[in-house]
BAMI-769127 format. One record per residue: residue in three letters; x, y, z of N, C-alpha, C in turn. Coordinates in pm, whole numbers, padded with zeros to 5 digits, always signed. Example, Ala and Ser with C-alpha at 12.3 -4.5 7.8 and 13.67 -1.06 7.14 Angstrom:
REM BAMI-769127
ALA+01319-00569+00780+01230-00450+00780+01320-00330+00780
SER+01285-00225+00708+01367-00106+00714+01290+00003+00787
//
This chain:
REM BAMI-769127
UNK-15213-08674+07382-15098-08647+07467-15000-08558+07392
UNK-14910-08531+07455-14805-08425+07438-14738-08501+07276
UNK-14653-08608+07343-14622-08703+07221-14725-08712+07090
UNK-14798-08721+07115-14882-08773+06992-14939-08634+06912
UNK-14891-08541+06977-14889-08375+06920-14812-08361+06871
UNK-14673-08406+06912-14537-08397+06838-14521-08464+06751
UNK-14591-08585+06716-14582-08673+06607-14649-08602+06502
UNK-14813-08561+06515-14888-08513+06440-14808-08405+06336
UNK-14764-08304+06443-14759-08183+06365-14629-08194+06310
UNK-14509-08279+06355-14399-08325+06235-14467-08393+06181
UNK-14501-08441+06116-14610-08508+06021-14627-08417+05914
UNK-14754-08326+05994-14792-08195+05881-14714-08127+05815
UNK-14556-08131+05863-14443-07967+05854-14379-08074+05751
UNK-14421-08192+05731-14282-08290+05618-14215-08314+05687
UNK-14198-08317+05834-14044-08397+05869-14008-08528+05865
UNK-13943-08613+05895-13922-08741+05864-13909-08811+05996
UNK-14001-08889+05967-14052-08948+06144-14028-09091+06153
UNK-13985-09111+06252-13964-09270+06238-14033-09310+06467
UNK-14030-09413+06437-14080-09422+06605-14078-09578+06618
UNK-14103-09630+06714-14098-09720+06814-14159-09785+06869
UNK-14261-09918+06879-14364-09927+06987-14305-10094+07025
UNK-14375-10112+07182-14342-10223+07247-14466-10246+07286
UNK-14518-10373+07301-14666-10423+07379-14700-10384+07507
UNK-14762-10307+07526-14836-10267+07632-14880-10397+07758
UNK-14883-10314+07885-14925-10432+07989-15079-10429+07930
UNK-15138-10329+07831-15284-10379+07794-15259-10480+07723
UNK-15386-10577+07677-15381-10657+07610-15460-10551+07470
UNK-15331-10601+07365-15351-10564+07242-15307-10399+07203
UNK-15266-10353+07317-15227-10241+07290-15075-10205+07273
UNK-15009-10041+07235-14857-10069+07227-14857-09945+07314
UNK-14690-09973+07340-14620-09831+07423-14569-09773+07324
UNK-14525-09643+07322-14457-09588+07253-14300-09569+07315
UNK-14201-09632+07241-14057-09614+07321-13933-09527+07272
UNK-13984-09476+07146-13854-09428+07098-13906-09300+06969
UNK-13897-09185+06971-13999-09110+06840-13822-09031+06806
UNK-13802-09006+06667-13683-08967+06652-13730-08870+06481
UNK-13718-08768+06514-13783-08618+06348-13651-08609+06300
UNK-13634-08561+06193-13564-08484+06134-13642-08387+06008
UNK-13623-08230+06036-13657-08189+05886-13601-08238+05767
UNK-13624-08240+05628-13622-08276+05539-13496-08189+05473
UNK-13488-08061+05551-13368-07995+05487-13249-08076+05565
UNK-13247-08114+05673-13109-08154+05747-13088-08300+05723
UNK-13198-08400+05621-13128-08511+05592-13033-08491+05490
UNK-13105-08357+05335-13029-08340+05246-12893-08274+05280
UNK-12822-08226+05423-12724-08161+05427-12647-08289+05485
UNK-12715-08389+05523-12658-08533+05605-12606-08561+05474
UNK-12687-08590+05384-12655-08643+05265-12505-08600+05192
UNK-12458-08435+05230-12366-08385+05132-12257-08393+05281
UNK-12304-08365+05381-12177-08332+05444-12191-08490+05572
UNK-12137-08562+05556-12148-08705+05659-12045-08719+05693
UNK-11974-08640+05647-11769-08643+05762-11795-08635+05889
UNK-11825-08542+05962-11877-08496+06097-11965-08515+06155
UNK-12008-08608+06230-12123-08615+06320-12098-08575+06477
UNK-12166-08537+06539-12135-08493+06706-12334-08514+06774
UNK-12303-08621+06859-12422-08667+06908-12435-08590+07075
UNK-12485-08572+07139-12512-08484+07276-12651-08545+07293
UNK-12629-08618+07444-12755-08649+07438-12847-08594+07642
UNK-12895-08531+07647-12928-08431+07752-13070-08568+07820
UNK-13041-08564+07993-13129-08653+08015-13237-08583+08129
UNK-13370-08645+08169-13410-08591+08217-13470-08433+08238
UNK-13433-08407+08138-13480-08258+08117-13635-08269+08049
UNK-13707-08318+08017-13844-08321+07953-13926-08367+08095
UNK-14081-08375+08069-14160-08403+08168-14133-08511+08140
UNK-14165-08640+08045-14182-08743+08026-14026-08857+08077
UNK-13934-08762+08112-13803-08828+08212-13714-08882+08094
UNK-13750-08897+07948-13673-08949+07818-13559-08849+07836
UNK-13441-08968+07768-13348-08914+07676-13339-08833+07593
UNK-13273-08744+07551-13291-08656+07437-13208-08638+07383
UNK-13167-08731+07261-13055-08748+07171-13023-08603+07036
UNK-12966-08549+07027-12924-08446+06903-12803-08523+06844
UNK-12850-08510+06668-12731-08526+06629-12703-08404+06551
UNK-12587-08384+06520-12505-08265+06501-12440-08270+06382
UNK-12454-08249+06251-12351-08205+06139-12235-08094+06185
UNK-12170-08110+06090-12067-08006+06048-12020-07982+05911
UNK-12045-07893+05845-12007-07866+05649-11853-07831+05624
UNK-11826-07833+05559-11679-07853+05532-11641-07643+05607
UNK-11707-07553+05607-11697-07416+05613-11716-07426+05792
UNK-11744-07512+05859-11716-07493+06011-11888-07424+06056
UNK-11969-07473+05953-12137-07442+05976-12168-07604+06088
UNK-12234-07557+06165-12332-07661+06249-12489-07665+06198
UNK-12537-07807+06143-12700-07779+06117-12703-07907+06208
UNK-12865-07953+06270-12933-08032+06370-12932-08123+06238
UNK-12913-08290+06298-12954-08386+06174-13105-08409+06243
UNK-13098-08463+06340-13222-08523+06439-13207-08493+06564
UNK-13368-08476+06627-13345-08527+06729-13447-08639+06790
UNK-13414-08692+06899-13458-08847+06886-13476-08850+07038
UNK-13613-08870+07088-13652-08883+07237-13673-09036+07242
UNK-13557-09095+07328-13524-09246+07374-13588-09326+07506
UNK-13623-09424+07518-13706-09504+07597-13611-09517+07727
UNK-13502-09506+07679-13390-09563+07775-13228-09511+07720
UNK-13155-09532+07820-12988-09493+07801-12916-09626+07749
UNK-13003-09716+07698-12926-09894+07698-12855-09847+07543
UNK-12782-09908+07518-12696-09878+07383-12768-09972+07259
UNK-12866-10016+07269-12964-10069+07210-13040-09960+07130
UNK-13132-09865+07221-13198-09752+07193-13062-09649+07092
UNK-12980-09640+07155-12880-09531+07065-12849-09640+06905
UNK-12815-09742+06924-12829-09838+06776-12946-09761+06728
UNK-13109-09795+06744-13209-09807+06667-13173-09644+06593
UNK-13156-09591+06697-13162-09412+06662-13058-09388+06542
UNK-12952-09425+06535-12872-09455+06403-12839-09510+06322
UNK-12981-09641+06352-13008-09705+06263-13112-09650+06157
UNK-13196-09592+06212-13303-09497+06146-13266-09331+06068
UNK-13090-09342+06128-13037-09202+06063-12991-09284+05871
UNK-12991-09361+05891-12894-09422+05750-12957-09474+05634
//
């Protein structure tokens, strides 16, 4: 599937992947609910610049009907770099926890 392309090939590129699964109506199987990348350069700029965060999160715009969370730096010089972005199961403030729970 589409997802499991997007996982793969952040995978291959080094990005930093974290994800999600819930039990499937199969027996023994999982859903996938939450996949959230970041490149490896935009944790080390998380790392120096963490004053500023700005989250935007755009819905319904993908085939798959997910959330689509961005988070947003800012460097002390008024530069914008992407920290993550993070395709969510749901709008519950649960899902936005896990997603910045997995930024920290």
């Amino acid at each position: 599937s589409s997802i499991e392309q997007l996982l793969k090939l952040a995978t291959e590129c080094n990005y930093r992947v974290f994800h999600q699964t819930i039990p499937a109506k199969t027996k023994g199987d999982t859903e996938l609910t939450d996949i959230l990348f970041a490149h490896p350069e935009s944790i080390n700029l998380l790392k120096h610049y963490p004053f500023v965060l700005l989250a935007d999160c755009t819905y319904n715009t993908n085939k798959h009907k997910m959330p689509l969370l961005q988070i947003i730096g800012v460097t002390p010089v008024h530069k914008n770099f992407s920290v993550f972005f993070a395709f969510l199961y749901n709008e519950q403030e649960t899902a936005y926890d896990g997603a910045f729970k997995c930024m920290a």
